[in-house]
C-alpha positions in Angstrom: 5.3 -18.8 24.0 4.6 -20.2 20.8 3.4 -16.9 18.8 6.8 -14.8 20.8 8.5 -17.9 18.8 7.2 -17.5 15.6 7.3 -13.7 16.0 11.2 -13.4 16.4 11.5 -15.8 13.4 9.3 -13.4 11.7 11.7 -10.3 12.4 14.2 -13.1 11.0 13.0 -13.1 7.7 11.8 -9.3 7.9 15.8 -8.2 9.1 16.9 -9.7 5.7 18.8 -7.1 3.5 16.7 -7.6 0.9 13.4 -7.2 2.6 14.4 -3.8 4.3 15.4 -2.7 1.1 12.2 -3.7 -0.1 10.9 -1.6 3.3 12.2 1.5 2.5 11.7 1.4 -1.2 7.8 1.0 -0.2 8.0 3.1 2.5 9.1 6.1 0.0 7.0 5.0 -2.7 4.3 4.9 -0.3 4.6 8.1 1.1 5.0 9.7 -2.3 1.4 8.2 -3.4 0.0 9.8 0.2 1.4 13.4 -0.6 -0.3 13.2 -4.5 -3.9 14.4 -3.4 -6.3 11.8 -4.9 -3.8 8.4 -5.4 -4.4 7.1 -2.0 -3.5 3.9 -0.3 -6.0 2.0 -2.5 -5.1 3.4 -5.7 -1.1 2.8 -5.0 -1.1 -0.6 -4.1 -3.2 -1.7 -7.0 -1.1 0.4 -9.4 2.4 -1.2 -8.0 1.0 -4.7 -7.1 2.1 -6.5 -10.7 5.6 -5.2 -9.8 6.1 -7.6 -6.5 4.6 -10.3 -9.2 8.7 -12.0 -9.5 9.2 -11.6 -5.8 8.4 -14.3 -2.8 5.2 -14.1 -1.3 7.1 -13.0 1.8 8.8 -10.2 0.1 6.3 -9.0 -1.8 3.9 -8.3 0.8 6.4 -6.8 3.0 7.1 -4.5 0.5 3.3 -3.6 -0.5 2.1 -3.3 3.2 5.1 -0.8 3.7 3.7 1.1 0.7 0.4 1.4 2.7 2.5 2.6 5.6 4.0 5.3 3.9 0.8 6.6 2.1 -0.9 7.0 5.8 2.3 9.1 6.6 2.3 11.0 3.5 -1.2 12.2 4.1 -0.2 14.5 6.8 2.2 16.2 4.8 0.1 18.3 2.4 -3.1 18.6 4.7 -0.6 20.3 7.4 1.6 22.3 4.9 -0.9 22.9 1.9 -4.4 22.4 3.3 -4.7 20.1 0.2 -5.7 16.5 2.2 -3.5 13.3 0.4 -6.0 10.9 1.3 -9.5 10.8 2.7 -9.0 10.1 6.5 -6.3 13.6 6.4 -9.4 16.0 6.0 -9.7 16.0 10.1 -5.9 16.7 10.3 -6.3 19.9 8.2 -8.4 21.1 10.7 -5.8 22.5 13.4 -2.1 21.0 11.4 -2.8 24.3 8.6 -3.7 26.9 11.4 -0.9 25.6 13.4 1.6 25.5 9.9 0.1 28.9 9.0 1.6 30.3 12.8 4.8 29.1 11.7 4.7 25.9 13.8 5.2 23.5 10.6 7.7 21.5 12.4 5.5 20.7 15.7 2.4 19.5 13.5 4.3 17.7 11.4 6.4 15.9 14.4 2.8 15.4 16.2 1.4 13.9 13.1 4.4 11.5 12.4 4.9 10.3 16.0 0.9 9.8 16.6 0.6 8.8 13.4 3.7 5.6 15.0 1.8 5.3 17.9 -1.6 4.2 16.2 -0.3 2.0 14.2 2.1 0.6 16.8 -1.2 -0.5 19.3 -2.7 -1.7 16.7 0.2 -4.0 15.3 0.5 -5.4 19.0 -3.3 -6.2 18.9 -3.1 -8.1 15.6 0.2 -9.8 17.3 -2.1 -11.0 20.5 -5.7 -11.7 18.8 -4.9 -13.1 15.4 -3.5 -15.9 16.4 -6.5 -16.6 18.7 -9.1 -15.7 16.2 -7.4 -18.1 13.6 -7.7 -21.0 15.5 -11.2 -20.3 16.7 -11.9 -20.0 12.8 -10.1 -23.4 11.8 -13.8 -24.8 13.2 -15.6 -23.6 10.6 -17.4 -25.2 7.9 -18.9 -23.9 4.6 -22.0 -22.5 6.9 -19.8 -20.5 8.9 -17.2 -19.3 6.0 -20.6 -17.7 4.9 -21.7 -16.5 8.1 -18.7 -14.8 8.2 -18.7 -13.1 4.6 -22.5 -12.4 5.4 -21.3 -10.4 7.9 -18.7 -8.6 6.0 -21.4 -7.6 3.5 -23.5 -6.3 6.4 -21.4 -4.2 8.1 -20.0 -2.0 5.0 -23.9 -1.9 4.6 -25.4 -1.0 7.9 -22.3 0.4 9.6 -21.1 2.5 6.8 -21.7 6.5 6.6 -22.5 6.2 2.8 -26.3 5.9 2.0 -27.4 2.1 2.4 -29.0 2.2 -1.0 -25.5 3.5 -3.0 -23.5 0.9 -0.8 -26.1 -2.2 -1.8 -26.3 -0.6 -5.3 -22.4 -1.0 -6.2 -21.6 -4.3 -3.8 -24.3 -5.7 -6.4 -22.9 -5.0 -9.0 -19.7 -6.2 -7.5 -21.5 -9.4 -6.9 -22.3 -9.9 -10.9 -19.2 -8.9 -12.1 -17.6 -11.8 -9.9 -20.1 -14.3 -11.3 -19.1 -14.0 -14.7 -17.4 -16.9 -15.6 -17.1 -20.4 -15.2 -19.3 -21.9 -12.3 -17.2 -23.2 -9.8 -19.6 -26.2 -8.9 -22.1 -27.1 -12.0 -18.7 -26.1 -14.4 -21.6 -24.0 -16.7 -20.7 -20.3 -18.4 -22.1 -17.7 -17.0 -22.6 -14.1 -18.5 -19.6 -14.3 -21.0 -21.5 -13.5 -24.2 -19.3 -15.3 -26.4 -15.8 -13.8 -25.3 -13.6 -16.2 -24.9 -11.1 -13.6 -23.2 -14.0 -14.0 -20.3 -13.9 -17.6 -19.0 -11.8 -17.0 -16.1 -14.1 -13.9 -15.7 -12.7 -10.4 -14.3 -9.5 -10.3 -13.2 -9.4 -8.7 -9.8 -6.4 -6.6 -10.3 -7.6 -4.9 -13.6 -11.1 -4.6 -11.6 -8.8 -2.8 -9.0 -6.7 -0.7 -11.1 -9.1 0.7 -13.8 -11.7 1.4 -10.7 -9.3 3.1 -8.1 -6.1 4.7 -10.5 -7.7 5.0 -13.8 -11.0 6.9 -12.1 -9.6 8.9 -9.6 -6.8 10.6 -12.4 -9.9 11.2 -14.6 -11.5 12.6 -11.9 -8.5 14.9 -10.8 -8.5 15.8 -14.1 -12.0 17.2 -14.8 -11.3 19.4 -11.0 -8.5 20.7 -12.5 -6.2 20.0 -9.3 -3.1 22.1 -9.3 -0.5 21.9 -6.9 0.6 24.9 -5.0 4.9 24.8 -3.7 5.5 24.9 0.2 8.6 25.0 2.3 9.1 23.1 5.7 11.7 21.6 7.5 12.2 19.7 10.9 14.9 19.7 12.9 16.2 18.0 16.2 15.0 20.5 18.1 11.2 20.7 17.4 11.4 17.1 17.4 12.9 16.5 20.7 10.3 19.4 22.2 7.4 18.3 20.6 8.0 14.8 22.0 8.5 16.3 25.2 4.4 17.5 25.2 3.6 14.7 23.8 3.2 12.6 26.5 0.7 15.0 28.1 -2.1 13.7 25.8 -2.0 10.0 26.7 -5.2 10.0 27.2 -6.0 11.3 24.1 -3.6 8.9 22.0 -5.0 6.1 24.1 -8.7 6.5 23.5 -7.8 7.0 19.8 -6.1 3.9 19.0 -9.3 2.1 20.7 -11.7 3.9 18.5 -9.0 3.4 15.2 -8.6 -0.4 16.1 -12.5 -0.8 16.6 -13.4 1.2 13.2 -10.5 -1.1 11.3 -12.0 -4.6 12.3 -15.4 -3.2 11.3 -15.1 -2.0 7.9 -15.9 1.3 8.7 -12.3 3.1 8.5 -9.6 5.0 8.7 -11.7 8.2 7.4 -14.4 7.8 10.4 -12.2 6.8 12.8 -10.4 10.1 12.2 -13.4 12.1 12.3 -15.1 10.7 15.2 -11.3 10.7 16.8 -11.2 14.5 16.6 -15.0 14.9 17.1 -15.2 13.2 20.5 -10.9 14.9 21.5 -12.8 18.7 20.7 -16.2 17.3 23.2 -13.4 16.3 25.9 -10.8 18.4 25.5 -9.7 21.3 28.2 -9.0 23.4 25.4 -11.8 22.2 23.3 -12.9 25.9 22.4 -9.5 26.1 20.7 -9.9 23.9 18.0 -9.8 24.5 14.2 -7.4 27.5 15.1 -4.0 25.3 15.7 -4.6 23.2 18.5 -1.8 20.2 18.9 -4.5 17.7 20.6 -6.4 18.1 17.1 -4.1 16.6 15.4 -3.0 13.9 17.5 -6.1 12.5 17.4 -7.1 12.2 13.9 -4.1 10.9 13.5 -3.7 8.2 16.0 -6.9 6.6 15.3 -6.5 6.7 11.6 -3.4 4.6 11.6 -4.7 2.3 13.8 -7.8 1.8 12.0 -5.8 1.5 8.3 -3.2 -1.5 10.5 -6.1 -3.1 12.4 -7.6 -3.9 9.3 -5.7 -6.2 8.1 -6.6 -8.2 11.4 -9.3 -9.6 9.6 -8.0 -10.1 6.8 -5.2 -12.4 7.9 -7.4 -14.4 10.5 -10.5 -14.8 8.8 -9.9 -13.6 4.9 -12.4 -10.9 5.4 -10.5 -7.4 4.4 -11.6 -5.0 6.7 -10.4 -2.0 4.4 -9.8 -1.2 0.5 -6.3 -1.5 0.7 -6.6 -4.8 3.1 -8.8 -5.9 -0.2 -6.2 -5.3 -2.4 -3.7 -7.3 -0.8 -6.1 -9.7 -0.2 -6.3 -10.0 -4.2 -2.6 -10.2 -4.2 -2.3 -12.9 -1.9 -4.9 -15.2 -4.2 -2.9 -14.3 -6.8 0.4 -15.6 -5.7 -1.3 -18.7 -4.4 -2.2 -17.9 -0.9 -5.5 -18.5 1.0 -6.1 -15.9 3.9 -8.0 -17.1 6.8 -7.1 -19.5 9.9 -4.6 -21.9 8.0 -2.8 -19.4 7.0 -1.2 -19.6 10.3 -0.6 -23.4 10.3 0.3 -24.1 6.8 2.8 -20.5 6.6 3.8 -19.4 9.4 7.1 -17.7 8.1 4.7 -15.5 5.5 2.1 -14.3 8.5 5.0 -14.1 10.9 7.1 -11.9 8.4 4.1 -9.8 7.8 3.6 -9.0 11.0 7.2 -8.6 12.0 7.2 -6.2 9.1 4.0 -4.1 10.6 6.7 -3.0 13.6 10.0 -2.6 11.5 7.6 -0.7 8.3 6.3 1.8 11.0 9.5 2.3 12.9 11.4 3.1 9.4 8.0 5.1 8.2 8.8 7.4 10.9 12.5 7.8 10.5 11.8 8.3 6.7 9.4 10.9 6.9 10.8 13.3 10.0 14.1 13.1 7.8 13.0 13.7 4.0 9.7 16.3 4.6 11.3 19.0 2.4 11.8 16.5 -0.7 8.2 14.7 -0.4 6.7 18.3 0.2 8.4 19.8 -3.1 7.2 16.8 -5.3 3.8 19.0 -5.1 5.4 21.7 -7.4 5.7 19.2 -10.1 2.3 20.1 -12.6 -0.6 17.2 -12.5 0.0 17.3 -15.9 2.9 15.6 -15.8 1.9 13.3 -13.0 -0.5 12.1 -14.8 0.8 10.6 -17.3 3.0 8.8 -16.2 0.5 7.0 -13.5 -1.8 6.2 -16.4 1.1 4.6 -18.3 2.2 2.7 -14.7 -1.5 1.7 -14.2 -1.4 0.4 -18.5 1.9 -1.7 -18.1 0.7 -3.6 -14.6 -2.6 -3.9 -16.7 -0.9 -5.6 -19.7 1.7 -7.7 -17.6 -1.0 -9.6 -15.8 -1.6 -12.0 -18.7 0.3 -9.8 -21.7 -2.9 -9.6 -22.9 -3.6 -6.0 -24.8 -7.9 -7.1 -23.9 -7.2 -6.7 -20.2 -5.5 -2.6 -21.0 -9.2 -2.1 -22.8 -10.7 -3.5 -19.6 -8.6 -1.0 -17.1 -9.9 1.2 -19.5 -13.8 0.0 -19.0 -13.3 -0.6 -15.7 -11.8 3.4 -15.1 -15.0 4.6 -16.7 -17.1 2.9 -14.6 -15.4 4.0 -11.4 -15.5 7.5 -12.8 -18.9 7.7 -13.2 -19.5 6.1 -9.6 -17.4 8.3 -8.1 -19.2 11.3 -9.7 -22.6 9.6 -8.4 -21.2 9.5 -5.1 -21.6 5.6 -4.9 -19.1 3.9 -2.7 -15.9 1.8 -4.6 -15.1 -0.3 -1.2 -18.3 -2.3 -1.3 -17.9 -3.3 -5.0 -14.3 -4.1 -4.1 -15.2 -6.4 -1.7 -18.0 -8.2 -3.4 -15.6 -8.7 -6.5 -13.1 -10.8 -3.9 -15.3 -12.3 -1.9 -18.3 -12.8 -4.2 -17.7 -16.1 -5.5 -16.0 -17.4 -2.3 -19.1 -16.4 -0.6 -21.6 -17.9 -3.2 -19.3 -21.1 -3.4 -19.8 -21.5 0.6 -23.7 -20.5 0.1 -24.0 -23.1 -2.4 -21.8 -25.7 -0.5 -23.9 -25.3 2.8 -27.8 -25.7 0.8 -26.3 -29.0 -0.9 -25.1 -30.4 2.9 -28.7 -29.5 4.4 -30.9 -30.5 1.1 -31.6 -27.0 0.6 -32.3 -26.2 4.1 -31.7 -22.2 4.7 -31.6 -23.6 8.6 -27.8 -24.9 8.3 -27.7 -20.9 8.7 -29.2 -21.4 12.2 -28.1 -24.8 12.8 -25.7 -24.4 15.7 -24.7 -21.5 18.0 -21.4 -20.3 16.2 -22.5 -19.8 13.2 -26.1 -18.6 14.4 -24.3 -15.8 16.3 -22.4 -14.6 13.6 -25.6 -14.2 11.6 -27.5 -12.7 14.1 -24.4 -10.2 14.1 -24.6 -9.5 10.5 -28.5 -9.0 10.5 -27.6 -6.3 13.8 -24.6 -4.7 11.7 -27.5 -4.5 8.8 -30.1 -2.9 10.8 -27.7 -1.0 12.6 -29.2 2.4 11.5 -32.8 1.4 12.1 -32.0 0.2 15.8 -30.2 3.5 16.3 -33.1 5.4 15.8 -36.1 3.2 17.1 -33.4 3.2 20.7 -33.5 7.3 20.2 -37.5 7.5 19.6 -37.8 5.1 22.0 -35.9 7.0 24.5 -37.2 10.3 23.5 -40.8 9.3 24.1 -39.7 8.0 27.2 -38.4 11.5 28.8 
């Protein structure tokens, strides 16, 4: 009765005019990034974060959660009406929403996307509203040992459980790791790996980290491929709506194994793009018309759908209850939410309640208005493609260069976006994985800190990692999320030899 308390005061503070205005301005922004092929989720929230720096906590994180909203929307858009995918996880939705667009049913994939799209994110938002509470105050138990434990686990599962080689995903979270250690050292108060710069004793500021790597690489990226947009028409009225909600209902099953597989793939850091994937793989294996798909087939994009929305919302589960981000994006805010003073993890919930409750009040009122938004305005986000990159671009470099400069007004941190753009331009032409190096630039000192913490408590005893069975159990889950791979195919060998 408690968390049905706090929630209503959370739709309190999320009902204020000023925070739905704040809703649909991210909603629209957000949706705009997801139609641009290459922004993403990611990229957008990192670009617009130093404009929510002059807002409450609340209010700011209403507004950039609602931006991550609308970029999953605006996804669908140009993968059903341009085969061009906005963002990674809208590859599978091409799939079946272009042949179906192409036989002059825009209007029914679009309406399937959108409403599945809700419906993904809605289960998901109802999990986080049952199990974060629960989770945080299992986690208020914890000690420095177990805060590890936890982060150990983080790092293992984006190793083992990832689809990107294990040696590319180790490769770039180390470097993440020694780009967090520059600086001063929390507990012995020594220099580390400054070299003299002075600009360098607070070491790397997240958000430059964040912009340079995700905005600044991906335009030069774009730019080398030469992306050009092609113009489209579509338009939805009542009608398809109204019908295409009328079939809807006869994949429930569908929808519902979806949002299982999206909310399992969002608390394990393996994402919205798998869960999609795997989504439409395991839909085309079950389906009754599973011969039919890739030629315009509505279950196909249902399901890609479905689960990647609730994979992007369920991973911000872990990030609120434990202050482990499940995804890029849930990294990003994570950054934001250190930066305007706020710890995530279990006393979040005790010492503000209004900002968790508002946040989560917001999931359910961003989704509902995400939906309205895009069924409503699909001819104006779809015509923003006939703009040239070549204007785009611009312009987000110079957005990326002012929220670069207004972090400390400091001309040094543009030159470091800069570095930092390089960098992710060259990994991203390696093929090396940016979410791992994310993460180990948040967490890396946080998890060092609590590494360092636990050895001084035992006398430099690695068995405080073993010590009891909480925190043993959470690293014997990161060593099985590690090894993940290796079991997998010893269990098929194994299984094979037996046969």
């Amino acid at each position: 009765m408690e968390e049905l308390a706090n929630l209503f005061h959370g739709f309190a503070v999320a009902l204020q005019p000023y925070n739905i205005m704040l809703m649909i301005i991210g909603i629209t922004l957000g949706v705009i990034i997801g139609v641009l092929p290459g922004l993403g989720g990611a990229n957008g929230v990192a670009i617009l974060l130093p404009l929510t720096f002059s807002m409450p906590p609340t209010s700011a994180i209403i507004m950039l959660s609602c931006i991550y909203w609308g970029a999953l929307f605006g996804g669908a858009i140009t993968s059903i009406l341009f085969n061009i995918p906005g963002e990674p996880w809208s590859v599978a939705t091409t799939f079946d929403g272009y042949p179906m667009a192409q036989q002059g049913k825009p209007g029914e994939a679009l309406t399937a996307a959108f409403t599945s799209s809700f419906v993904g994110a809605l289960f998901a938002v109802i999990m986080i509203t049952l199990v974060a509470p629960l989770v945080a105050g299992f986690a208020l138990r914890f000690g420095p040992a177990e805060k590890f434990a936890v982060y150990f686990l983080a790092f293992c599962s984006f190793v083992g459980l990832s689809k990107e080689p294990p040696f590319k995903t180790i490769a770039a979270m180390m470097m993440g790791f020694a780009l967090a250690a520059v600086g001063l050292d929390s507990i012995t108060g020594q220099l580390r790996l400054t070299f003299g710069v002075t600009e360098l004793l607070n070491g790397f500021d997240f958000l430059i980290a964040v912009i340079g790597l995700f905005g600044i690489g991906e335009i030069l990226l774009t730019m080398e491929e030469g992306l050009a947009f092609r113009g489209g028409n579509a338009t939805i009225n009542l009608r398809v709506v109204l019908q295409t909600w009328r079939e809807l209902p006869a994949y429930w099953m569908t929808s519902l194994r979806s949002c299982l597989i999206g909310c399992w793939m969002g608390v394990t850091p393996a994402g919205a793009t798998p869960a999609s994937f795997m989504s439409y793989g395991i839909a085309k294996r079950l389906a009754r018309r599973g011969n039919n798909f890739g030629k315009g087939e509505i279950e196909g994009v249902i399901a890609p759908e479905t689960a990647a929305h609730a994979a992007g919302t369920s991973a911000l589960l872990p990030m609120l209850s434990l202050g482990v981000p499940g995804s890029p994006t849930a990294a990003v805010l994570l950054g934001g939410l250190l930066i305007w003073g706020l710890q995530p993890g279990p006393m979040l919930f005790v010492e503000q309640k209004e900002f968790v409750w508002g946040l989560i009040a917001s999931m359910y009122l961003g989704n509902l208005a995400g939906l309205i938004v895009v069924l409503t305005c699909v001819p104006i986000f779809a015509a923003i493609l006939r703009v040239p990159f070549g204007i785009i671009a611009p312009l987000i470099l110079v957005l990326c260069a002012i929220g670069a400069y207004s972090v400390h007004n400091s001309t040094f941190d543009v030159m470091l976006m800069l570095v930092f753009g390089v960098l992710g331009y060259l990994l991203k032409k390696c093929n090396y994985p940016l979410a791992p190096l994310v993460l180990a630039i948040v967490l890396g000192d946080k998890a060092e800190e609590a590494f360092r913490q636990s050895l001084l408590g035992s006398h430099g005893s690695l068995g405080v990692f073993f010590s009891n069975g909480l925190v043993s159990t959470i690293m014997a889950l990161g060593l099985v999320a590690l090894f993940w791979s290796a079991i997998q195919e010893g269990y098929s060998r194994l299984r094979t030899s037996m046969a």
